[in-house]
Residue, then its C-alpha position, 0 to 999 in steps of 0.5 A: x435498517x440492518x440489526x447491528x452485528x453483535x460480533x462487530x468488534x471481532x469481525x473488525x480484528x478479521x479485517x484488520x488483520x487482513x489488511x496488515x497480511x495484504x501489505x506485509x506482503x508487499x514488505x516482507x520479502x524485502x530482507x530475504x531477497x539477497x538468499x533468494x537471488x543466491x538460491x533462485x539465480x536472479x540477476x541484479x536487474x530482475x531481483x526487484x520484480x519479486x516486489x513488483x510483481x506482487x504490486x502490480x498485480x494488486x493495484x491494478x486488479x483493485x478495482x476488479x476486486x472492488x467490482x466483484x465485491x460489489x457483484x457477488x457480495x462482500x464476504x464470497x470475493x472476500x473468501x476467494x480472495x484468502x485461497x488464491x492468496x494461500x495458493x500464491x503463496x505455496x507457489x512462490x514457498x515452492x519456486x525453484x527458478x525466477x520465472x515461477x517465484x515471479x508467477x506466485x508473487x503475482x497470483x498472491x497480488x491477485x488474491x490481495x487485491x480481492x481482500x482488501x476492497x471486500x474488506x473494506x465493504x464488510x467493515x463499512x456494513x459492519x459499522x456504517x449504523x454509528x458514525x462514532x464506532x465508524x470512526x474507532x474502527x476505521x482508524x483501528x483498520x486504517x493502521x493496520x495498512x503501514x503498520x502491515x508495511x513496516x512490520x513486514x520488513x522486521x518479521x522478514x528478518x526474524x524468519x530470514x535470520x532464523x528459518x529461512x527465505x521461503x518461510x516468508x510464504x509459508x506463514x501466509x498459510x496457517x493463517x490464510x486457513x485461520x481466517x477462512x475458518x472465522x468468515x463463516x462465524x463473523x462476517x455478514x454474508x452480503x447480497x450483490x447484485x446483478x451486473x457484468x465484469x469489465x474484464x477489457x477494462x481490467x486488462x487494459x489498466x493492470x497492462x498499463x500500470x505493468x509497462x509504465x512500472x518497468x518502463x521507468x525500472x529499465x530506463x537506466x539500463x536501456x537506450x532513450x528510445x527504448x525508453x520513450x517506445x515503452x512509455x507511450x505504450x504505458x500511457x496508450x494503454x491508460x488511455x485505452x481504459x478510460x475510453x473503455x470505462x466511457x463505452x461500456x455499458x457497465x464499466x470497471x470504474x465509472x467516471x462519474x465517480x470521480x465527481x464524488x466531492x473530494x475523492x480525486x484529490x484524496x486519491x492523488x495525495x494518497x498516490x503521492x503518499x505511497x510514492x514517498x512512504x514505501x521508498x522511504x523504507x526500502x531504501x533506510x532497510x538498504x542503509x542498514x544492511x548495506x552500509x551500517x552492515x546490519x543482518x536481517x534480525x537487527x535490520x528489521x528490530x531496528x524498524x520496529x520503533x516506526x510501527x510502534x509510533x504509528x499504531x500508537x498515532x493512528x489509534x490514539x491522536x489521528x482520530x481525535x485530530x480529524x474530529x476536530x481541525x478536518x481531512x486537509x490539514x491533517x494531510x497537509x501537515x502529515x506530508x510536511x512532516x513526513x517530508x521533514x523525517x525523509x530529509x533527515x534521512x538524507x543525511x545519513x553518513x557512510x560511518x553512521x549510527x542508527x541512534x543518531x542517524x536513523x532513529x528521529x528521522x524515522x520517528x518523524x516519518x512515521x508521524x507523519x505518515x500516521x496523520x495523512x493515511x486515515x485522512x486521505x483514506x476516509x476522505x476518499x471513502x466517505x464520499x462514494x455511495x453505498x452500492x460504489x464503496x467497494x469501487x471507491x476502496x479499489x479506487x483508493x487503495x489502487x492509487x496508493x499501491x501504484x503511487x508507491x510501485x511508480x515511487x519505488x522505481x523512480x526512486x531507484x532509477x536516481x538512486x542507481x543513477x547517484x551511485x547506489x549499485x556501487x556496493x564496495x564503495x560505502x561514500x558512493x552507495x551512501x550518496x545514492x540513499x541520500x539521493x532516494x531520501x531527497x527524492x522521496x522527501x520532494x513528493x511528499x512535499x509536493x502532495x502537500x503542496x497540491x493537496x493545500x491547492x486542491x482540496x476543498x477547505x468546505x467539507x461534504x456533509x457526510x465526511x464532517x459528520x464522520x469526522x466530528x463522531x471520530x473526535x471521540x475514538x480514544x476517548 
């Protein structure tokens, strides 16, 4: 047995806080991208792929990344991962055209999709001995993940008010060099093992994830048959990657993995939770700006409640509450309520307030979301065996990031379709929100309902140890 690391708990704060600067960066530029649109030249259509680009490349090189981490050790893809993110970074701060702002947000994905799946490896060696400890710092590092999502959108608009746009990159570099200075100290060096890399497989599922996401972007602006050739491309792709995984000798993700108990049905809700989560934001960050005419300062402050009530849920209750009822009802009823917040959100008014029409709906959100994140994560985690649990992290975080980029564009395309490019017309582009809220509020309430359906109420031996030890996190 492994000596327990008497530097755990500052390890942990290196993790997590790795994991909230991976997903802030998949919120942070949202308040700067109409001064980069002006600077850069970019057309309304191919604005979003300064987002997209980014989510693209780190859900759909996530399970490369937990790989790796498995095959060369935890802390070394863990390392690589912080200099490819940096370099990205100096790259996209640099951009002076679309084209290289486009490459560098997408060698940042590259870097973030090494560190979260290595990440989540080093924490579970770090705290794996003690189910208790586990559980405090699951839930520690499991809030830094949406908290790392919403609080981009308000350190956006503080650097975009008061520096300006490129900024939003060059934070990543002292802070990237920080943590490249703590790995040596703090993290374990872990031993990988021999094996090969599945690069086909890579190529082809980040290659369908790619088309399937602007297959579903473009659809407003382009024939049906353009549409449905792209489509079937997406899905032909996708296909390709499974019967790779089937018949290579070492493949990318194994199938039999998925017959780890509860891991298909936790990923499929936290697909289901990207995809309402993060439109959710985008879109109420738009009703600010747009409609309620808020600068980039006050439309971020105004999302701060929402990152405070989930580092206040994750931490405090979610943990408790695990211990005691279980995964799937806390699931359920996180996307119920998470539902619930998004449908308030629908009600937004043209001449609306933020107290009154975005504040409650928007703390109802986030309890929702702080219920169902640290369920889903851990009942897709607890399952997988030692030597898969960086493929299981990739698995899982995979889902998440490409339910919430598929989300995202599907939540556009109805909200463009109901109005929402018509920017001098307040009703018009109001009813387009509205429309994104429903939208995004109906996948939450699917992922409720599928996961009620789905997932098994008898849970497996480790994941209700885990979760009976986690009742104790707060105490």
């Amino acid at each position: 047995m492994n000596a327990v690391n008497p530097r755990r708990w500052q390890a942990l704060i290196v993790l997590a806080a790795a994991q909230f600067m991976v997903i802030m960066d998949t919120s942070i530029i949202g308040v700067a991208l109409p001064d980069m649109q002006r600077e850069l030249g970019f057309s309304q259509g191919d604005l979003q792929w300064v987002f997209n680009a980014y989510v693209v490349a780190f859900g759909g090189l996530l399970l490369l990344g937990g790989r790796l981490s498995d095959l060369l050790g935890a802390r070394k893809v863990f390392t690589a991962g912080w200099v490819v993110l940096i370099a990205g970074s100096v790259v996209a701060a640099a951009a002076s055209n679309p084209a290289l702002e486009i490459i560098g947000r997408a060698v940042q994905g590259v870097g973030g999709a090494l560190i979260a799946p290595a990440a989540m490896t080093l924490l579970m060696m770090l705290f794996g001995h003690d189910q208790r400890e586990l559980g405090k710092a699951m839930a520690l590092y499991g809030a830094a993940a949406p908290a790392g999502g919403t609080a981009g959108v308000f350190l956006g608009g503080v650097i975009t008010e008061y520096l300006s746009w490129p900024w939003v990159f060059i934070v990543y570099v002292p802070i990237g060099l920080a943590t490249l200075a703590a790995v040596p100290a703090l993290l374990p060096a872990v031993q990988g093992r021999r094996g090969s890399v599945d690069l086909l497989g890579a190529v082809a599922v980040t290659a369908g994830i790619a088309l399937a996401v602007f297959t579903i972007v473009r659809a407003p602006e382009q024939s049906a048959g353009a549409t449905i050739v792209q489509g079937v491309g997406a899905v032909v792709l996708l296909v390709l990657f499974l019967v790779i995984q089937r018949s290579v000798r070492e493949p990318l993700m194994p199938l039999r993995i998925w017959r780890t108990p509860g891991l298909a049905t936790a990923n499929l809700a936290m697909a289901l939770l990207g995809a309402a989560w993060i439109p959710m934001w985008y879109f109420l960050n738009l009703y600010l700006q747009q409609v309620l005419g808020y600068g980039a300062f006050p439309s971020g402050a105004a999302l701060l409640p929402m990152t405070i009530a989930i580092m206040i849920f994750m931490i405090g209750i979610t943990a408790r509450l695990l211990g005691r009822f279980g995964a799937k009802p806390l699931i359920v009823i996180g996307l119920l309520v998470l539902a619930a917040g998004v449908g308030g959100l629908s009600l937004v008014h043209p001449d609306g307030s933020f107290a009154a029409d975005v504040l409650p709906a928007s703390l109802v959100a986030a309890v929702g979301m702080s219920l169902a994140y640290i369920p889903a994560m851990m009942s897709a985690m607890s399952g997988a065996r030692p030597e898969e649990s960086g493929l299981a992290s990739g698995i899982v975080n995979t889902t998440y990031q490409v339910g919430s980029a598929l989300g995202l564009a599907v939540m556009t395309a109805i909200a463009t379709s109901q109005g929402a490019a018509e920017l001098g017309n307040l009703p018009r582009l109001t009813h387009g929100f509205q429309a994104a809220f429903v939208g995004a509020g109906a996948v939450a309430v699917l992922g409720a309902l599928l996961t009620l359906l789905l997932m098994r109420g008898r849970k497996a031996a480790a994941v209700q140890s885990g979760e009976r030890e986690a009742s104790s996190v707060g105490a």
